[in-house]
C-alpha positions in Angstrom: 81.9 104.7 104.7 81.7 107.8 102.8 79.8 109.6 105.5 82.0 111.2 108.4 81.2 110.9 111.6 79.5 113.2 116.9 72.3 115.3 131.3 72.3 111.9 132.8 70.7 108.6 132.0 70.7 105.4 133.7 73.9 102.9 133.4 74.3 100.9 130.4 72.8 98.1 130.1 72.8 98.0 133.4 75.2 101.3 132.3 76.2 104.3 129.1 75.0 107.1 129.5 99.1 126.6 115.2 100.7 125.3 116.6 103.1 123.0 116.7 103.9 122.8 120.3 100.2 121.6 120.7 100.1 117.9 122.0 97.6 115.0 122.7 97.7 114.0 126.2 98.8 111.0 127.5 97.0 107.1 126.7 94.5 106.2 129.2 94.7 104.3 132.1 92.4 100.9 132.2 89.2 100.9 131.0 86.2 100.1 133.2 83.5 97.8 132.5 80.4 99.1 133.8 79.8 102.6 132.3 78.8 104.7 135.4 75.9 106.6 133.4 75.6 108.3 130.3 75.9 112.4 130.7 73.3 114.5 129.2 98.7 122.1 89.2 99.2 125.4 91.5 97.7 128.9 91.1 98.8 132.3 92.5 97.2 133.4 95.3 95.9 136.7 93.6 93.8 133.9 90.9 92.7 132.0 93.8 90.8 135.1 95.2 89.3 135.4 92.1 85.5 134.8 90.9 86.2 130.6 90.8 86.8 130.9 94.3 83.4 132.4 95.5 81.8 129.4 94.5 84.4 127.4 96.4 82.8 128.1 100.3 79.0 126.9 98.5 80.5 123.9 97.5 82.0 122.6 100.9 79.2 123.6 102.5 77.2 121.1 99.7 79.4 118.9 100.7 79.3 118.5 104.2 75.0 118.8 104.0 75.5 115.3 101.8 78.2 113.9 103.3 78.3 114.5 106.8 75.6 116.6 108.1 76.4 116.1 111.7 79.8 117.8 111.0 77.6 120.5 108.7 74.9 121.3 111.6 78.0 121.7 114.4 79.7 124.0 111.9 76.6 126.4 111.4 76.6 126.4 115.4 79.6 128.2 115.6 80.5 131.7 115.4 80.3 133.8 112.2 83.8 134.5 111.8 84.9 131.0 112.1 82.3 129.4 110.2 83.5 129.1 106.8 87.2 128.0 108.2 85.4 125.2 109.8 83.4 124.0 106.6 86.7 124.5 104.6 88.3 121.9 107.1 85.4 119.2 107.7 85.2 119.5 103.3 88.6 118.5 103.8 88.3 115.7 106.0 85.5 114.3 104.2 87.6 114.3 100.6 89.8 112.0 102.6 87.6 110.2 104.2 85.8 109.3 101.1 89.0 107.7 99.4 88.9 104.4 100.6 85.5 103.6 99.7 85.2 105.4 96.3 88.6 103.6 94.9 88.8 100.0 93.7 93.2 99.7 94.0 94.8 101.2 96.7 97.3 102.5 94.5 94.5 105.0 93.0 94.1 105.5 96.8 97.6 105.9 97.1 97.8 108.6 94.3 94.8 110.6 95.8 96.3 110.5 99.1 99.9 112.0 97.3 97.5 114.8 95.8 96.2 116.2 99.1 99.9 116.0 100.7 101.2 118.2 97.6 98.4 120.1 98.1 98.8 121.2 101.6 102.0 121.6 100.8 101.5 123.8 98.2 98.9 125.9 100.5 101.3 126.5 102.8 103.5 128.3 100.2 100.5 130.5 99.0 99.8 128.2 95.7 96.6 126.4 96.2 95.5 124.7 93.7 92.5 125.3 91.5 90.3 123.2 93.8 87.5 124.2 95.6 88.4 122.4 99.0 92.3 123.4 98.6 91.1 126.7 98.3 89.5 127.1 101.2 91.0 125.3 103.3 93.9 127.9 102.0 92.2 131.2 103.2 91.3 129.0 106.7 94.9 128.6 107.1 96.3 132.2 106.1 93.2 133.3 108.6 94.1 131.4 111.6 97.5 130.3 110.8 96.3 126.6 111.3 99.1 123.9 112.4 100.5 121.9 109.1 100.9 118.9 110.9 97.8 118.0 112.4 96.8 118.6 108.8 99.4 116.0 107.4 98.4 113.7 110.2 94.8 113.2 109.6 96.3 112.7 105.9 99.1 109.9 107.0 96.7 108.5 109.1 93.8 108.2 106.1 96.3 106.7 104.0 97.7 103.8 106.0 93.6 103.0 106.8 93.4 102.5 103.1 94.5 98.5 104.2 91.3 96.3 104.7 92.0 95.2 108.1 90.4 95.2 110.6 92.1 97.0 113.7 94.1 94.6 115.9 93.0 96.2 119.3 91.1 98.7 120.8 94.1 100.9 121.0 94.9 100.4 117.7 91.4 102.2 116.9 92.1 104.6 119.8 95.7 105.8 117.9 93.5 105.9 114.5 90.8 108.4 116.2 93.3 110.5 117.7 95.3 111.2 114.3 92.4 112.0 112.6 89.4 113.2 114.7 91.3 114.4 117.7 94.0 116.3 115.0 90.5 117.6 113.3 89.4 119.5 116.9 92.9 120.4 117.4 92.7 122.4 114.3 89.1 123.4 115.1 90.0 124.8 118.3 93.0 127.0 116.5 90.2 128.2 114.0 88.3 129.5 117.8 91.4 130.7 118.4 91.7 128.6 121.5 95.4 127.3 123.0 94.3 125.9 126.1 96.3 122.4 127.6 92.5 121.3 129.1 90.9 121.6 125.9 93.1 119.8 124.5 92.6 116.8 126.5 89.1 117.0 125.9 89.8 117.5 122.2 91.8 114.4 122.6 89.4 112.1 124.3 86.2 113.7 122.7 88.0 112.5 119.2 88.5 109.1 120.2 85.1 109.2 121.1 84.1 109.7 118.0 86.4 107.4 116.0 84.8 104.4 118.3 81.2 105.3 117.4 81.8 105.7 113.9 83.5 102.8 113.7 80.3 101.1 115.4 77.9 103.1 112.9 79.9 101.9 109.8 79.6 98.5 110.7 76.2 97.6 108.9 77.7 99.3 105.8 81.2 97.5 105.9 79.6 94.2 106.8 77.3 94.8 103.2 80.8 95.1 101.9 82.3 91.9 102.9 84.4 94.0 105.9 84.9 93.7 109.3 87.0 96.6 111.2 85.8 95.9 114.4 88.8 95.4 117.0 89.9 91.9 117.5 91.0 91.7 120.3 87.7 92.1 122.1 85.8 90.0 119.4 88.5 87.1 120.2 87.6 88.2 124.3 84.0 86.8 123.8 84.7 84.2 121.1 83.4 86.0 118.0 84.4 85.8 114.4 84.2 88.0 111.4 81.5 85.5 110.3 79.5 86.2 113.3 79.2 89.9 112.1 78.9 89.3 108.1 75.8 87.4 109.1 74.0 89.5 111.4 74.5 87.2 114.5 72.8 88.5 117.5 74.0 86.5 120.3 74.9 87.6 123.7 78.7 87.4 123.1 78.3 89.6 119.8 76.4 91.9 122.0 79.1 91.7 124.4 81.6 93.2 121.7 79.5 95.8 121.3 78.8 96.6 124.9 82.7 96.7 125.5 83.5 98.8 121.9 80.6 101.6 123.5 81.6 101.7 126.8 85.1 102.5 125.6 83.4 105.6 123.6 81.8 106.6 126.4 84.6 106.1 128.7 85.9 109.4 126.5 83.4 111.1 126.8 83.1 111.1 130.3 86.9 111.6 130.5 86.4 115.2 128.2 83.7 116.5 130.4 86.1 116.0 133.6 87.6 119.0 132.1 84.4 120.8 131.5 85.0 123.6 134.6 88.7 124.0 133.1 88.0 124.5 129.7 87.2 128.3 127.5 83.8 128.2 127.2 84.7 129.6 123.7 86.4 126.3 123.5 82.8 124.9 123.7 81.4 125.1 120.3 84.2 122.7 118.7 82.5 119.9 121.3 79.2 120.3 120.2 79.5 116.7 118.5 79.5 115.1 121.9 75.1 115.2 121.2 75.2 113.1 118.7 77.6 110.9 119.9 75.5 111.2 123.3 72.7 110.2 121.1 73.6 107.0 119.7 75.3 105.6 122.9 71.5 105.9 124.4 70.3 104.2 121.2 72.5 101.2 121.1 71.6 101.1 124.9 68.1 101.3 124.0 68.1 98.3 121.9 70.8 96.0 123.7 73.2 96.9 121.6 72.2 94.9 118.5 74.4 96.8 116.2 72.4 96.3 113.2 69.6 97.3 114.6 67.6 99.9 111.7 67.1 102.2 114.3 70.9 103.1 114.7 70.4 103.5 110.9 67.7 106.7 111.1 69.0 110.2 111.0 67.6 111.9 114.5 65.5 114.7 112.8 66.1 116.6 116.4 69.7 116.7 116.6 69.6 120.5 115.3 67.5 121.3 118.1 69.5 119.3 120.5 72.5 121.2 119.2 71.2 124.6 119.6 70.1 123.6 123.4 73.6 122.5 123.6 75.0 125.5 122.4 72.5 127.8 124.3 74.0 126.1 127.9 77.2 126.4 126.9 78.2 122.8 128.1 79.7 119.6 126.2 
């Protein structure tokens, strides 16, 4: 989908609740079953600084309001200094995000995917092009001397995903959410100028978090498309097919999909906030989409996790507010 995508409660169901030396932790063990409850062409760099680039930080901000206002509302929540780095870079994500759906080859894909490597690589030798994105995303890196390759990650990763297939195992989703949203906080955490090994484990588990759920939210949408991504391996686990999802099927067993695709999100998230007393709490603010991934684990919860649902579909007009209490405690 175009869009980017994130206290206690009682168990779902019965339980849910730069640098270059930086690395994601190590795969998880086992999951668990029962969730134990849900916690609450180039220019100079002189013409890039020019009057076509003072437009440039309006129109990523634009761009995250429309395309992922999550992402937009966690960026305005963080501090001053940083906040313009941090719309440059979720602008940036979302231009790749976008590809796959706003394409009809993947070879145009293909192509689009070449531009943005050329272009970080031309950003990294002070000749951004005349893009607004590029160009931001340029001063973000001179600023805080972001790591290249969790930038050509998220990239790589974009591009093999341009494939309709649906991902082979939960693992397979897991390695997809940690090379683009995990490599996204990693960045976000340079841009707080934060090198910390704990928050990077909850970077790491708070982006697979949110790779899960967004996979879950973009299911309506991909099955109106034709597309099933969710991972096969569970779906073959409870005797599901494609079909079962591409017509709406809400038996138990397609439930039980979903039940075991959310408890893996939440899983993460429970894992990130293990780390909670060992993390910067100026580390904090680059976690502040745990609420809304918080949120919609309750909400599938709510409704027995029938995926599609139309209230999983409505935009929670609190999650500002929820974000600023978030921020104002100082927790993920």
């Amino acid at each position: 989908m175009a869009s980017v995508l994130g206290s206690a409660c009682s168990p779902l169901r019965l339980g849910v609740a730069g640098l270059c030396r930086r690395r994601p932790p190590r795969s998880l063990g086992p999951r668990a079953r029962r969730l134990p409850g849900l916690a609450g062409s180039g220019r100079s760099v002189a013409a890039a600084g020019g009057s076509g680039a003072l437009g440039a930080d309006r129109y990523c901000m634009e761009m995250l309001r429309k395309r992922d206002y999550e992402g937009y509302v966690c960026s305005l929540l963080l501090p001053a200094e940083s906040r313009s780095s941090a719309f440059a870079l979720r602008a940036f994500n979302v231009e790749l995000a976008q590809v796959k759906d706003s394409v009809s080859e993947k070879t145009i894909g293909l192509m689009r995917m070449e531009f943005w490597k050329k272009t970080v690589d031309d950003i990294y030798c002070d000749n951004p092009p005349q893009q607004p994105v590029a160009l931001e995303l340029w001063k973000a890196v001179r600023r805080h001397n972001l790591t290249k390759r969790w930038l050509m990650k998220i990239i790589d990763e974009r591009e093999k995903n341009l494939d309709d297939k649906a991902y082979r195992n939960i693992q397979e989703l897991e390695t997809y959410a940690e090379n683009t949203q995990s490599s996204l906080l990693y960045l976000t955490l340079e841009i707080l100028g934060v090198k910390d090994l704990h928050a990077d484990h909850a970077a790491s588990h708070i982006g697979k978090a949110q790779g899960i759920v967004t996979c879950l939210r973009a299911t309506p949408y991909h099955g109106s498309r034709r597309r099933v991504f969710l991972p096969m391996d569970i779906c073959m686990l409870h005797g599901v097919s494609q079909e079962d999802f591409l017509r709406k099927n809400q038996d138990k067993n397609v439930r039980d999909v979903i039940y075991d695709i959310a408890s893996q999100a939440h899983l993460h998230l429970k894992h990130a906030r293990s780390f909670q007393k060992s993390v910067p709490v100026r580390a904090f603010p680059a976690f502040l989409q745990t609420v809304a991934l918080e949120d919609y684990l309750k909400k599938i919860q709510q409704v027995d996790f029938d995926i599609f649902h139309p209230s999983l579909q409505q935009k929670n007009t609190l999650l500002p507010l929820s974000l600023y209490i978030q921020s104002w405690r100082k927790s993920y």
